[in-house]
Wavefront OBJ file of the C-alpha trace (Angstrom):
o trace
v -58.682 37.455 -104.414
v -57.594 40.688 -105.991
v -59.230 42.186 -109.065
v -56.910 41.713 -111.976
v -58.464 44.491 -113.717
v -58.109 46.678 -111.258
v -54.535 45.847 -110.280
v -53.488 46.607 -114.019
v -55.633 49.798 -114.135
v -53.768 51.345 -110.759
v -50.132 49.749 -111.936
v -47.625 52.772 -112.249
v -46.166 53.060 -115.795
v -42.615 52.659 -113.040
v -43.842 48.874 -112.327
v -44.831 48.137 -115.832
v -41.399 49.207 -116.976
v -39.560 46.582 -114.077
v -41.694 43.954 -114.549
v -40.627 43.773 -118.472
v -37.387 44.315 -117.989
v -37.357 41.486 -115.446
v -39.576 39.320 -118.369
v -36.818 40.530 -121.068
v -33.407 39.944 -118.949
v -35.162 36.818 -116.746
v -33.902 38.385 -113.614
v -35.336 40.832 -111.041
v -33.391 44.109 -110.482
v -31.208 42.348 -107.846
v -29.864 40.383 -110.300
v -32.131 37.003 -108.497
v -33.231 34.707 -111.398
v -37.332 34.340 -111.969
v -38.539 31.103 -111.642
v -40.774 29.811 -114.119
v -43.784 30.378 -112.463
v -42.430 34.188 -112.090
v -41.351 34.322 -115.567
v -45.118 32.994 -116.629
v -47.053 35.054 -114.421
v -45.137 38.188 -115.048
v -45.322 37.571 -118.859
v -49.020 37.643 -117.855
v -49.117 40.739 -116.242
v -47.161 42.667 -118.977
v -49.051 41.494 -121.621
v -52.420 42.346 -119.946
v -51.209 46.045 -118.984
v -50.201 46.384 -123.118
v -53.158 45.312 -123.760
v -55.573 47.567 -121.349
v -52.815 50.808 -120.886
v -51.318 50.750 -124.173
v -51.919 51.687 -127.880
v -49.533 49.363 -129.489
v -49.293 49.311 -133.270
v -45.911 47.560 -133.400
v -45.476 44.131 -135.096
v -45.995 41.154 -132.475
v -47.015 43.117 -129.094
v -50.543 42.994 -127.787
v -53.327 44.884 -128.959
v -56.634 46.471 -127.145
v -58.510 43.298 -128.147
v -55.501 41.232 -126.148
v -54.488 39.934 -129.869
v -51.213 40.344 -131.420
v -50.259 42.140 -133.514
v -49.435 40.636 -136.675
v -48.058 43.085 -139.937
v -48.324 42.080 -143.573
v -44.690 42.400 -145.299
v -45.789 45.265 -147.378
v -47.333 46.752 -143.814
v -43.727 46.393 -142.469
v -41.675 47.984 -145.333
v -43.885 50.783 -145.146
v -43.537 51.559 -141.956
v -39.576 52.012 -142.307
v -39.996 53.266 -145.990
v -37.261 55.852 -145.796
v -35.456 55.158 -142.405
v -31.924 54.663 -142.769
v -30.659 52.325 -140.577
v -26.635 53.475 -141.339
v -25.010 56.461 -142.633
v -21.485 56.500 -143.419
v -19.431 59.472 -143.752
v -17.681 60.512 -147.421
v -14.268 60.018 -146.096
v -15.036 56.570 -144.711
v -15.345 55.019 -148.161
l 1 2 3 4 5 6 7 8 9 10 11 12 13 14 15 16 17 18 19 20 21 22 23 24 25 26 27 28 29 30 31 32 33 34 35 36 37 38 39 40 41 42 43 44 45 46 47 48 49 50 51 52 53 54 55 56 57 58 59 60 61 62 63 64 65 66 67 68 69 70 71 72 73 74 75 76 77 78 79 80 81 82 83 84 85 86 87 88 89 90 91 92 93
């Protein structure tokens, strides 16, 4: 049996970034459909490499712990305090 651990520690950043696009679109690169076992287990996988590769600080992904994470409202409005999300032009209005 292969070493989990290990497996996520050697996983290029390439495979991380197919395996959650497969987990986000529900279909492998070749356009084949994952099965539910596939979906499951490679919802596993990504969430393990956040948690060991990744310094996530982001509302709802995984943290070093393997928690998520989970912002308080005033957390959240914080961290866009200032961002616009639109910008219109003078002569547009």
């Amino acid at each position: 049996m292969t070493d989990i651990n290990k497996m996520i520690d050697e996983m290029p950043d390439e495979v991380y970034a197919r395996l959650l696009s497969a987990v986000e679109l529900g279909k492998w690169e070749d356009g084949s459909v994952l099965s539910a076992e596939q979906r499951d287990s490679t919802q596993q996988l990504v969430m393990l490499f956040q948690a060991r590769r990744l310094n996530q600080t982001d509302h709802f992904t995984i943290n070093r712990q393997g928690g998520v994470n989970e912002l308080s409202k005033a957390e959240l409005k914080r961290q866009f305090k200032g961002e616009n999300i639109a910008a219109f032009k003078e002569d547009e209005l």
